[in-house]
C-alpha positions as a Markdown table, in Angstrom:
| # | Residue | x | y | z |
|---|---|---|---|---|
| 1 | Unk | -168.9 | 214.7 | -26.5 |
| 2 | Unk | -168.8 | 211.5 | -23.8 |
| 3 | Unk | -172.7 | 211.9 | -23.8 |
| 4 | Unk | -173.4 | 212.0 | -27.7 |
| 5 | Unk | -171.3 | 208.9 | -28.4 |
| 6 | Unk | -173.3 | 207.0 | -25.5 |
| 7 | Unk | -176.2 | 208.0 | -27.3 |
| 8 | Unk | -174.8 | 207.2 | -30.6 |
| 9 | Unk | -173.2 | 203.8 | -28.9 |
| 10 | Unk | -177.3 | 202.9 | -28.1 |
| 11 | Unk | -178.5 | 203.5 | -30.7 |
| 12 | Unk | -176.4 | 201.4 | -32.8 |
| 13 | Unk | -176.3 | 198.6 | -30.5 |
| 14 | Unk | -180.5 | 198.3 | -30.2 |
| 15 | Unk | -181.4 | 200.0 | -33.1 |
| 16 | Unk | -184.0 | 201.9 | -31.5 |
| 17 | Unk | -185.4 | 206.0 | -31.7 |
| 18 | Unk | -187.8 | 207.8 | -30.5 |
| 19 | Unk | -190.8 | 208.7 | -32.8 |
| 20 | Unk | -191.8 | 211.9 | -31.6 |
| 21 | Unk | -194.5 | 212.2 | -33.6 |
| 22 | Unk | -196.9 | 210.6 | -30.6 |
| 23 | Unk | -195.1 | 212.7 | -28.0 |
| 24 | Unk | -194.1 | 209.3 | -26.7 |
| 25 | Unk | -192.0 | 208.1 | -23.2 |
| 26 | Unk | -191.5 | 204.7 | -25.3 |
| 27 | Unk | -188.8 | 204.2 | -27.4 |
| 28 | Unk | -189.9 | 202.4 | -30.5 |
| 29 | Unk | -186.7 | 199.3 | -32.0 |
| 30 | Unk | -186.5 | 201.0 | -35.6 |
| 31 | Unk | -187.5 | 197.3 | -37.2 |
| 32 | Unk | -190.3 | 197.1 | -35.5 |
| 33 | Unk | -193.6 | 195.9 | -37.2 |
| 34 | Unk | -196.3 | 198.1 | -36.2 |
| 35 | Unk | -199.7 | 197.9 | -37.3 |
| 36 | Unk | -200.5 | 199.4 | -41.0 |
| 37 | Unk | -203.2 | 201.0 | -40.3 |
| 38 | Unk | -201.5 | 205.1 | -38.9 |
| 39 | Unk | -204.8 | 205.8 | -36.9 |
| 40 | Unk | -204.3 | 202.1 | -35.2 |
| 41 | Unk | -200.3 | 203.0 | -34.5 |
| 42 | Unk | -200.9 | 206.0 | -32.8 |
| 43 | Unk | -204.0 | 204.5 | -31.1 |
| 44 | Unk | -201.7 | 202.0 | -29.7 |
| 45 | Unk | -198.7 | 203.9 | -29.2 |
| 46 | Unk | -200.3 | 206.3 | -27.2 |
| 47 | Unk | -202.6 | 204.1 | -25.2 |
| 48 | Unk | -198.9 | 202.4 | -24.4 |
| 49 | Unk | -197.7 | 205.3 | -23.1 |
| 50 | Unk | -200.9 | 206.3 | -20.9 |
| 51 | Unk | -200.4 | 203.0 | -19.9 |
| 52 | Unk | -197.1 | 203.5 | -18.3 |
| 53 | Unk | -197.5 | 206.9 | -17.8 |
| 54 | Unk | -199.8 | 205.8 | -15.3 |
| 55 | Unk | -198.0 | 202.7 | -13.6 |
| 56 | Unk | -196.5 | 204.8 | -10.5 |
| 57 | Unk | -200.8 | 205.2 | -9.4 |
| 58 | Unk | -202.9 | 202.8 | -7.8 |
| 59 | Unk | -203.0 | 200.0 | -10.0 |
| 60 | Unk | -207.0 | 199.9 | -10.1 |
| 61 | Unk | -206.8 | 203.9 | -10.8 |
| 62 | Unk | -205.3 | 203.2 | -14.1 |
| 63 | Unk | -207.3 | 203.7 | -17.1 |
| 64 | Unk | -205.2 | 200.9 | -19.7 |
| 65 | Unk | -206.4 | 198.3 | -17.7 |
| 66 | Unk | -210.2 | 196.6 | -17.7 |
| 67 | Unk | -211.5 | 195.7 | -14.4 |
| 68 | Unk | -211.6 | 192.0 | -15.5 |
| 69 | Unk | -208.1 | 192.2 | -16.2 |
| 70 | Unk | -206.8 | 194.1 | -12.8 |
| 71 | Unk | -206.0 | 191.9 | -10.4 |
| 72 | Unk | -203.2 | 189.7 | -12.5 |
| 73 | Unk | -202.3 | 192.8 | -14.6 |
| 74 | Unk | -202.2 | 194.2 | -11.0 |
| 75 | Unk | -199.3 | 192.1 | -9.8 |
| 76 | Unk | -197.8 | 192.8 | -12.7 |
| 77 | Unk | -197.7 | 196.3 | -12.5 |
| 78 | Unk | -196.5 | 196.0 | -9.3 |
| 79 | Unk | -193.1 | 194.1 | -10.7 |
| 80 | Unk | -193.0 | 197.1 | -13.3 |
| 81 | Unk | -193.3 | 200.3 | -10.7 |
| 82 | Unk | -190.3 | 202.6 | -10.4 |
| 83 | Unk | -188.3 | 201.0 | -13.3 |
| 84 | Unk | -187.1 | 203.9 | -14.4 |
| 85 | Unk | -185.0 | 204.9 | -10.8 |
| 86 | Unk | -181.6 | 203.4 | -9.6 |
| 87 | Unk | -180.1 | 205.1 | -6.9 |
| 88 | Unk | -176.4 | 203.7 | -8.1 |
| 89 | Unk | -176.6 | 206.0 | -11.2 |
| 90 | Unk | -176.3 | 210.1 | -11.3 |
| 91 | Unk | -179.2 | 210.0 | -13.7 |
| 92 | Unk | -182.6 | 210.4 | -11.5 |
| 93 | Unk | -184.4 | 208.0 | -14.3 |
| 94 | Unk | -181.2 | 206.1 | -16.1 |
| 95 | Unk | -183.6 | 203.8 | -17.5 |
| 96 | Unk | -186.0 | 204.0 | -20.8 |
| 97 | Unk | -188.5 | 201.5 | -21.8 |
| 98 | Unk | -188.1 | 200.2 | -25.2 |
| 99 | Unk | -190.7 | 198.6 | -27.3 |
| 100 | Unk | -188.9 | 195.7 | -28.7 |
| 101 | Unk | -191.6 | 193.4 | -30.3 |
| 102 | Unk | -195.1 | 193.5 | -31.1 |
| 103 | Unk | -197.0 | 189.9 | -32.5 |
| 104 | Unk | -200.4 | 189.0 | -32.6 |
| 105 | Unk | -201.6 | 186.1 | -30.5 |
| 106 | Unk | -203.7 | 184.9 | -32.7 |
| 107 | Unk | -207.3 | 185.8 | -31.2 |
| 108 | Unk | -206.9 | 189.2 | -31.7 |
| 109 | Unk | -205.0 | 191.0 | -29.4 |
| 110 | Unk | -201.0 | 191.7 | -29.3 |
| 111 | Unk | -198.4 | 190.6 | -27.7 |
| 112 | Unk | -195.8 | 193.6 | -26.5 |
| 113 | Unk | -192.7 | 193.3 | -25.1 |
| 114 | Unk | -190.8 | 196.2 | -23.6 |
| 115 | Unk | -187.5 | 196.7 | -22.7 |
| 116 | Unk | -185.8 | 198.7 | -19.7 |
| 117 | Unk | -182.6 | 199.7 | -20.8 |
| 118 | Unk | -179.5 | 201.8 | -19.9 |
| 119 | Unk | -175.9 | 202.6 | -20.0 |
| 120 | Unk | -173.8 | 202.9 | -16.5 |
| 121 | Unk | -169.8 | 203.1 | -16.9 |
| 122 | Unk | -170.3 | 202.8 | -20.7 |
| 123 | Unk | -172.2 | 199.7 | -20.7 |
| 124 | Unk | -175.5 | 198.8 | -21.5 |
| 125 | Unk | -177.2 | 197.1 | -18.4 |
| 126 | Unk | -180.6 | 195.7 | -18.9 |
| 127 | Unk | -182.8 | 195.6 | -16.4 |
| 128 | Unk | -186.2 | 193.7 | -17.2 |
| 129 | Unk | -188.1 | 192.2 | -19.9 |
| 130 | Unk | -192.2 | 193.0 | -19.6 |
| 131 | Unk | -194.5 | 190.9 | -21.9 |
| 132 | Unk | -198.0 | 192.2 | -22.0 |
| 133 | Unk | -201.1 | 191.7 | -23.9 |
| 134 | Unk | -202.6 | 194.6 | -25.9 |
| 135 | Unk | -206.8 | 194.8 | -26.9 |
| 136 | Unk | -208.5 | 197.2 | -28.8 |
| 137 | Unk | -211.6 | 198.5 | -27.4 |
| 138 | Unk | -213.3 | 201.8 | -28.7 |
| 139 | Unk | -210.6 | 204.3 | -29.9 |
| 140 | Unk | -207.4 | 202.7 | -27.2 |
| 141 | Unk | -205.7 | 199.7 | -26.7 |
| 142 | Unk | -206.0 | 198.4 | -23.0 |
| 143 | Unk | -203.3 | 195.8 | -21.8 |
| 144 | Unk | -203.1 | 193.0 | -19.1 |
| 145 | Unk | -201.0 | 190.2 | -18.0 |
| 146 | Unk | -200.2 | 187.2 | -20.2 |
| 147 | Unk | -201.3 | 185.6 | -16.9 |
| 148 | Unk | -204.6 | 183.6 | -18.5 |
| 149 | Unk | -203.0 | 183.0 | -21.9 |
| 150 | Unk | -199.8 | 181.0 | -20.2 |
| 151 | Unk | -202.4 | 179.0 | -17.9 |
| 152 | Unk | -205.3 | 178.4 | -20.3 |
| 153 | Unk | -204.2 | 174.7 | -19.8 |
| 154 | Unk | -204.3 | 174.6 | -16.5 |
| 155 | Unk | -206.2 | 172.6 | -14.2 |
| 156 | Unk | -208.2 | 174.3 | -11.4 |
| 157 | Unk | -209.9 | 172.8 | -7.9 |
| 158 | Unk | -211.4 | 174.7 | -5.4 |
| 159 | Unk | -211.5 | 174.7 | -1.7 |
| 160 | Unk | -213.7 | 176.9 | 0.5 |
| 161 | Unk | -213.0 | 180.6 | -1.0 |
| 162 | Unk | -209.6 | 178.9 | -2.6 |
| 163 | Unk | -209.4 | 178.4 | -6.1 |
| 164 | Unk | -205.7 | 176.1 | -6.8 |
| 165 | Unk | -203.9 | 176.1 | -10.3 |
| 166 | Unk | -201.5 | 173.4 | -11.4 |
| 167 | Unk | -200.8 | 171.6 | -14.5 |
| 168 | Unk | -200.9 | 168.2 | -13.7 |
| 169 | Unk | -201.3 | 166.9 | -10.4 |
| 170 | Unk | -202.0 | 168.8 | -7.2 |
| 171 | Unk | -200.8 | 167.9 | -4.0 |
| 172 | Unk | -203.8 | 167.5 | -1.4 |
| 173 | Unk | -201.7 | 167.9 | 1.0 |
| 174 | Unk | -200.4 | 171.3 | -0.1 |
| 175 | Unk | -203.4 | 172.3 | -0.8 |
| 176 | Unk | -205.1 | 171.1 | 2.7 |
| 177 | Unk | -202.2 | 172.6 | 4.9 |
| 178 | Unk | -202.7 | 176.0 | 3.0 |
| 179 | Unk | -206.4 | 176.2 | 4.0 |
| 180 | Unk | -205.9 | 175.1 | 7.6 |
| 181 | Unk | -202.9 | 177.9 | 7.9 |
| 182 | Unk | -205.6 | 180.6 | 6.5 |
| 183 | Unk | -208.6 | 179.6 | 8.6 |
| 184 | Unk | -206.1 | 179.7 | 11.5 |
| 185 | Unk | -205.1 | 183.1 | 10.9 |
| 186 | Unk | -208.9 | 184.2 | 10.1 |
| 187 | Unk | -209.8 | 183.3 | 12.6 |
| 188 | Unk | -207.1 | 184.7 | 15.0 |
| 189 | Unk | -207.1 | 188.1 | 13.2 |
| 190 | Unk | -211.1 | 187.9 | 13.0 |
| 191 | Unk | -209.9 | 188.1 | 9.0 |
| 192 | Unk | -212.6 | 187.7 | 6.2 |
| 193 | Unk | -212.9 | 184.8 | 4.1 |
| 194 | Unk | -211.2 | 186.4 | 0.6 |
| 195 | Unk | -210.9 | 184.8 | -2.7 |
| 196 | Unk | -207.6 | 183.8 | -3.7 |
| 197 | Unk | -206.6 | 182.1 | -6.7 |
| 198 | Unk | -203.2 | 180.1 | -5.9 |
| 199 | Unk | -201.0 | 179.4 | -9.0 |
| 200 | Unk | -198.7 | 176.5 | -8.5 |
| 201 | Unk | -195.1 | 177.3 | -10.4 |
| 202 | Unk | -192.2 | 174.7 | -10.6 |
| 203 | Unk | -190.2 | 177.5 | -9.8 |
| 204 | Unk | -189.7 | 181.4 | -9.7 |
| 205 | Unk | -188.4 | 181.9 | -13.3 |
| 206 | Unk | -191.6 | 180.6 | -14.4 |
| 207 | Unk | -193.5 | 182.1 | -12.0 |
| 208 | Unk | -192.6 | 185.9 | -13.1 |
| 209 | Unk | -192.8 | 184.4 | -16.7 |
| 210 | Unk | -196.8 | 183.6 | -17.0 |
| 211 | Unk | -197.1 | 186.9 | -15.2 |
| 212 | Unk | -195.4 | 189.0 | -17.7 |
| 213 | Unk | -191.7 | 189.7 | -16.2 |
| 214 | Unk | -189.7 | 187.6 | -18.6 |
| 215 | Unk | -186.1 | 189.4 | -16.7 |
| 216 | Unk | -185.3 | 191.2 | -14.1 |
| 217 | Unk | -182.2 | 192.2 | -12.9 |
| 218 | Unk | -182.9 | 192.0 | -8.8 |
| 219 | Unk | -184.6 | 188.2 | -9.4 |
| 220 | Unk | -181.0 | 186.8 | -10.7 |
| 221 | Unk | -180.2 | 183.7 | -8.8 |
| 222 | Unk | -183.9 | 183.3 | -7.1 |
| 223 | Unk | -185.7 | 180.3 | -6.9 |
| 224 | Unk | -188.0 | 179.8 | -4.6 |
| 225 | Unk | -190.5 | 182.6 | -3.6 |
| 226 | Unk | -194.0 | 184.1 | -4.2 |
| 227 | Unk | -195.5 | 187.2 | -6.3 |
| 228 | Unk | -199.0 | 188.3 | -5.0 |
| 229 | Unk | -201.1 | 190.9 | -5.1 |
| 230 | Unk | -205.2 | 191.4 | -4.1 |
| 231 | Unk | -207.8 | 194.1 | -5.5 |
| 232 | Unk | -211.4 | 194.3 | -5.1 |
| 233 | Unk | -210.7 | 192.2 | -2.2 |
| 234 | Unk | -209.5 | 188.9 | -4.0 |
| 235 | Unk | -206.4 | 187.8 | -3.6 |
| 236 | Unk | -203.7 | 186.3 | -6.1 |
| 237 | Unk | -200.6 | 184.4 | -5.4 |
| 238 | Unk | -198.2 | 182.6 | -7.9 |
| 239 | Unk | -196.4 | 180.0 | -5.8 |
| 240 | Unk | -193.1 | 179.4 | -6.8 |
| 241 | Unk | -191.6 | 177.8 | -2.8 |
| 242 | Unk | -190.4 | 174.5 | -3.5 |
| 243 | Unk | -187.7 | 174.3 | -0.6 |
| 244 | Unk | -190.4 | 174.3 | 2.3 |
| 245 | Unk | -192.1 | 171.1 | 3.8 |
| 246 | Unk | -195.2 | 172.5 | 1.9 |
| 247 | Unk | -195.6 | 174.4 | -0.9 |
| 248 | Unk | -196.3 | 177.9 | 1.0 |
| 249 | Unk | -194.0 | 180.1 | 3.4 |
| 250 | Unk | -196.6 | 180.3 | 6.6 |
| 251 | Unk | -194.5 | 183.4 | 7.4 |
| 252 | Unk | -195.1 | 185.3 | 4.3 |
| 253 | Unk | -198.8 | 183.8 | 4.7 |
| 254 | Unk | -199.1 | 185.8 | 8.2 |
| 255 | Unk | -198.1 | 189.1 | 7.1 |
| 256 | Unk | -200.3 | 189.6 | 3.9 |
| 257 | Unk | -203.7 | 188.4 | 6.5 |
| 258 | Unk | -202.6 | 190.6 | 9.1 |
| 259 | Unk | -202.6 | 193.2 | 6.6 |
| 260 | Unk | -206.4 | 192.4 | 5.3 |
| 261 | Unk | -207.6 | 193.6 | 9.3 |
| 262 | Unk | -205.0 | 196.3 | 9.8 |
| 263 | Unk | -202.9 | 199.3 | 7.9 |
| 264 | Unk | -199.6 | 199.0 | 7.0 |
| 265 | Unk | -199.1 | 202.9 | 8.2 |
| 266 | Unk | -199.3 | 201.3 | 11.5 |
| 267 | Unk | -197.8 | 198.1 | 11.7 |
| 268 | Unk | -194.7 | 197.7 | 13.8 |
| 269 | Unk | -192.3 | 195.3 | 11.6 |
| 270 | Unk | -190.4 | 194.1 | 14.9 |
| 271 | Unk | -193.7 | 192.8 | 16.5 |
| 272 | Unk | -195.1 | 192.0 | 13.2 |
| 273 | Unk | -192.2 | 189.6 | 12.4 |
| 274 | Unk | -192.4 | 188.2 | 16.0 |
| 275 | Unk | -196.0 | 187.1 | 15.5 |
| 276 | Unk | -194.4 | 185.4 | 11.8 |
| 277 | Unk | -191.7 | 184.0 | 14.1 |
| 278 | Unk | -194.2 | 182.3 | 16.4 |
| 279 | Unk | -197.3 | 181.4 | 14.3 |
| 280 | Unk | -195.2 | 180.8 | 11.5 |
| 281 | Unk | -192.3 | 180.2 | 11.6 |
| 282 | Unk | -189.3 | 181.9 | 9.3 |
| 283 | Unk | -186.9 | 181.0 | 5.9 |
| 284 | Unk | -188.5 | 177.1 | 6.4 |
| 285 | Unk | -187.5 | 177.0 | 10.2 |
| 286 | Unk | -190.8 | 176.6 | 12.8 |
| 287 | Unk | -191.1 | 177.8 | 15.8 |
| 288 | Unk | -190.0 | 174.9 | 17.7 |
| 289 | Unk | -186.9 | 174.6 | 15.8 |
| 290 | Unk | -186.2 | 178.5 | 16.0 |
| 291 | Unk | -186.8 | 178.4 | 20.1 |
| 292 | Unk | -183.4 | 175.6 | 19.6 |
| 293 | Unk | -181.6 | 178.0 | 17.5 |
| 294 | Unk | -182.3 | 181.0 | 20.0 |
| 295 | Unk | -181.4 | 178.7 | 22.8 |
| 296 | Unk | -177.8 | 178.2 | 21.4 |
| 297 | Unk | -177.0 | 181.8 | 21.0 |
| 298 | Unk | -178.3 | 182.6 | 25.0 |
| 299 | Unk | -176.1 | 179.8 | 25.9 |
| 300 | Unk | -173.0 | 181.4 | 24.3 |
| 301 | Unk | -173.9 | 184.4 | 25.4 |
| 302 | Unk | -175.0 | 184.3 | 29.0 |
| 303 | Unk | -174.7 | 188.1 | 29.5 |
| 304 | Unk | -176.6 | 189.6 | 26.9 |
| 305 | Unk | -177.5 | 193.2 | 27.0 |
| 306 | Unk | -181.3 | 192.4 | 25.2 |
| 307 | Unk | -182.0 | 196.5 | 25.0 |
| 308 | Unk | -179.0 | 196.8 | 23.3 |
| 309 | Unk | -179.7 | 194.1 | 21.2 |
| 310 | Unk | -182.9 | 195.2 | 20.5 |
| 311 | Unk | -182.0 | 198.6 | 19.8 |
| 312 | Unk | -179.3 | 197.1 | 17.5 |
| 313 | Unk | -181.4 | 194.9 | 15.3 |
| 314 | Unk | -178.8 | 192.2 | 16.2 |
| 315 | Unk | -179.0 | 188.8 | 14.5 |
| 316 | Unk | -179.1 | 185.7 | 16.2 |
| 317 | Unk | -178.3 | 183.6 | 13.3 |
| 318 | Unk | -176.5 | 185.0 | 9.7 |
| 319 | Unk | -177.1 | 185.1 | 6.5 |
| 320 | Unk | -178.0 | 184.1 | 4.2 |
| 321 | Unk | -181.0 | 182.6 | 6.7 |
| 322 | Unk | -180.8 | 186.2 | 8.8 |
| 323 | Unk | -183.0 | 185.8 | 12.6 |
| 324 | Unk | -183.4 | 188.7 | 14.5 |
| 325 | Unk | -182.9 | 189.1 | 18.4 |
| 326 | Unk | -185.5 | 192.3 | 17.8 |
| 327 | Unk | -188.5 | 189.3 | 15.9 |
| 328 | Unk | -187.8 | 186.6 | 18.8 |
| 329 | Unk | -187.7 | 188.5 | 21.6 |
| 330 | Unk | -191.2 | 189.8 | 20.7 |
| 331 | Unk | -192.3 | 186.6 | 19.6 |
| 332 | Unk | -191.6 | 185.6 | 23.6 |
| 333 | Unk | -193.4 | 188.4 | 24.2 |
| 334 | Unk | -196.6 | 188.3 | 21.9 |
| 335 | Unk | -197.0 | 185.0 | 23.7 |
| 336 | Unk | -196.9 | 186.2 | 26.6 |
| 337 | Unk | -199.7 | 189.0 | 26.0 |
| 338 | Unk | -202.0 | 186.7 | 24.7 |
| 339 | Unk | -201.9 | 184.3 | 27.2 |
| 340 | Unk | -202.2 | 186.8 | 29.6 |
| 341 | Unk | -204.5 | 189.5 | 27.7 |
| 342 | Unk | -205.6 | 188.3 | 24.7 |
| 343 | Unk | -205.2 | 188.6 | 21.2 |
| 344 | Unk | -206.4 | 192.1 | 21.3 |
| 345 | Unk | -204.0 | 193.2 | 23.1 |
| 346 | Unk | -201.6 | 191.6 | 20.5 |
| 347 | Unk | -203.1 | 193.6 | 17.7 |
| 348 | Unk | -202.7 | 196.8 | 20.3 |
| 349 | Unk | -199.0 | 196.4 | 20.4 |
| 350 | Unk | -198.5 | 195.4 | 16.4 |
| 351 | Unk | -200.6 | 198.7 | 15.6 |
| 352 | Unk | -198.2 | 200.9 | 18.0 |
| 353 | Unk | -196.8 | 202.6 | 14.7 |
| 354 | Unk | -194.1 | 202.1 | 12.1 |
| 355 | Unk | -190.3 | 201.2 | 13.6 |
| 356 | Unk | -189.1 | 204.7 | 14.6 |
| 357 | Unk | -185.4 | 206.0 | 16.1 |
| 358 | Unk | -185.3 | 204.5 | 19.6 |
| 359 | Unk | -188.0 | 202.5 | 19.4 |
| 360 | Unk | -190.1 | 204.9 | 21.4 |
| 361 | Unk | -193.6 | 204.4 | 19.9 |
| 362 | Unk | -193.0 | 200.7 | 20.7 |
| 363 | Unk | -191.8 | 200.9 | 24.2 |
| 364 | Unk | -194.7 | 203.3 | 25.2 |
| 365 | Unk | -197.2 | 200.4 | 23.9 |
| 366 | Unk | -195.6 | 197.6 | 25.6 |
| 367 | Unk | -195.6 | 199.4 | 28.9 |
| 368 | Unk | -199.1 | 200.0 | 28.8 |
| 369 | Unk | -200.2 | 197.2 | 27.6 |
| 370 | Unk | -197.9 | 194.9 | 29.6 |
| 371 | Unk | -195.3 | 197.1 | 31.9 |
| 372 | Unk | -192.3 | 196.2 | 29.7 |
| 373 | Unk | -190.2 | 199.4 | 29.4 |
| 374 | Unk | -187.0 | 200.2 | 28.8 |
| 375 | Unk | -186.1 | 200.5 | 32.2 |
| 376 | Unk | -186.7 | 196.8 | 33.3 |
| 377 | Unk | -186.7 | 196.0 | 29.7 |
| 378 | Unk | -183.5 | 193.5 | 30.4 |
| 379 | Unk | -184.9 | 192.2 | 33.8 |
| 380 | Unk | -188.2 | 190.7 | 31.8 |
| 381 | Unk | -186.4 | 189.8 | 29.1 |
| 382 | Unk | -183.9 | 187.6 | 30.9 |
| 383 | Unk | -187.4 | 186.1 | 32.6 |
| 384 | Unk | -189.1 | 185.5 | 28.7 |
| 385 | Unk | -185.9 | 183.6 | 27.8 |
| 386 | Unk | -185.5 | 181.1 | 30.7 |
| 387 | Unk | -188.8 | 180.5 | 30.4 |
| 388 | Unk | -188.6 | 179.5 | 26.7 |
């Protein structure tokens, strides 16, 4: 009884059902104004449900999307992946995606707007908005990000393989501490050159907006940060960081190059986030200023038991601006192996394996490459920070 009047209590309240008639996964709003044309409907419907029937695949394997459209419909795929699944609710996909409007644009092609929609403790909890553009081609619709129709204004410059965005004025010096920071990590990594379009956003509501993600439910409350994506090895990034000394984390900027020259089935996030923590920097703090901040915490704690710490994934510093004992400590030591070994070495140690139980993977790559073990692990750590 308690499940039909939840059923019953959403469809009054959205007015929405399910028109089997295309075998559909979308729910269709019951007021909707779909084309007039029956063989165009189903064309689209179903093209809209191959669409997101194929979302959870690599984004260039799926067949709605036109190569020329892939790498902003791309990141915007990647904001719609695993919709469907909350781990808080009994139901293994609580949420359904509603169609809730469909326009033209005016050249053509339609504007869609879906819904992801559900009911936990009797209450309808929305969980994104998705705008997306729909074209006809052939006998199927494909669909793409609004990324291009939001930005057609947009003024554009390019530096080196860096192609910058902005609507009225961009900051040179933004824009010139963003290329130094790449070729600095290119060169370090031995990283190609990629293309990168850079899209500068006054802030992260707007940035999900010219993407396509008009709401969702784990971006309440954020205002600075970055959506990115690359296929067919160019890069996009929609900068929304206004809180930094420049308009780009350096940190963030380390982990997506490191990842153009090595897999992320092998990274070790620890040593990873250590070469951020050093190179970079972390939450707007550089490395100078996080060596202070580390130096404050071994003063009031003269004893520290570093394996422990390690082991622990202790914080030096809490939240909301959460540092790691685990990320500085190997910062100290990165530094260390590529002074004394190079920066091969470096990429020996980050490419040890994912973090696993006891750190084993980890401690068997730092002895060889280094003789740091978990043995004398305290001993060299107590060196690493006096030495700081």
């Amino acid at each position: 009884m308690q499940h039909n009047l939840i059923r019953l209590f959403i469809a009054v309240l959205f007015g929405c059902l399910t028109l089997s008639v295309y075998s559909q996964t979308v729910i269709i709003s019951n007021n909707l104004h779909l084309p007039e044309d029956t063989v165009v409907r189903s064309q689209l419907i179903n093209s809209l449900n191959g669409f997101l029937k194929h979302k959870e695949k690599p984004n260039k394997d799926n067949t709605y999307v036109l190569n020329e459209n892939l790498l902003a419909t791309s990141a915007l795929l990647d904001e719609m992946k695993g919709m469907e699944q909350n781990a808080a609710f009994k139901d293994p996909a609580p949420y359904k995606a509603y169609l809730t409007n469909l326009v033209g644009d005016g050249s053509g092609s339609l504007i869609v707007q879906l819904a992801y929609m559900g009911i936990k403790d009797g209450q309808p909890v929305l969980r994104a908005n998705f705008k997306l553009l729909a074209q006809k081609k052939g006998n199927q619709f494909y669909f793409s990000s609004p990324l291009k129709m939001y930005t057609h204004s947009w003024k554009s410059k390019k530096k080196g393989t860096l192609t910058f965005y902005y609507k009225d004025t961009l900051s040179a010096v933004d824009a010139d501490e963003y290329y130094k920071k790449v070729q600095f990590y290119n060169k370090k990594l031995k990283a190609p050159d990629e293309l990168t379009d850079i899209y500068y956003c006054d802030n992260f509501t707007e940035a999900q907006q010219i993407l396509g993600v008009d709401y969702r439910l784990e971006y309440n409350g954020i205002p600075n940060d970055i959506l990115a994506t690359k296929e067919n090895n160019k890069n996009l990034m929609l900068n929304a960081w206004t809180d930094l000394k420049y308009r780009f984390d350096p940190h963030d900027l380390w982990h997506e190059r490191l990842r153009a020259v090595v897999s992320s089935d092998v990274i070790n996030r620890p040593v990873d986030e250590g070469c951020a923590y050093l190179y970079g920097g972390s939450w707007g703090f550089t490395w100078p200023e996080l060596q202070t901040k580390f130096k404050a915490y071994i003063a009031e704690h003269p004893d520290a038991d570093w394996l422990k710490l390690y082991l622990d994934a202790a914080n030096f510093s809490p939240a909301p601006k959460t540092l790691r004992v685990s990320f500085m400590l190997n910062a100290l030591i990165v530094r260390k192996i590529e002074a004394e070994k190079g920066f091969p070495a470096v990429i020996q140690l980050l490419s040890c394996g994912k973090k696993e139980a006891g750190d084993e993977n980890y401690f068997k790559a730092l002895d060889q490459i280094v003789g740091i073990n978990k043995g004398n692990f305290n001993e060299k750590m107590g060196e690493l920070t006096k030495g700081m």
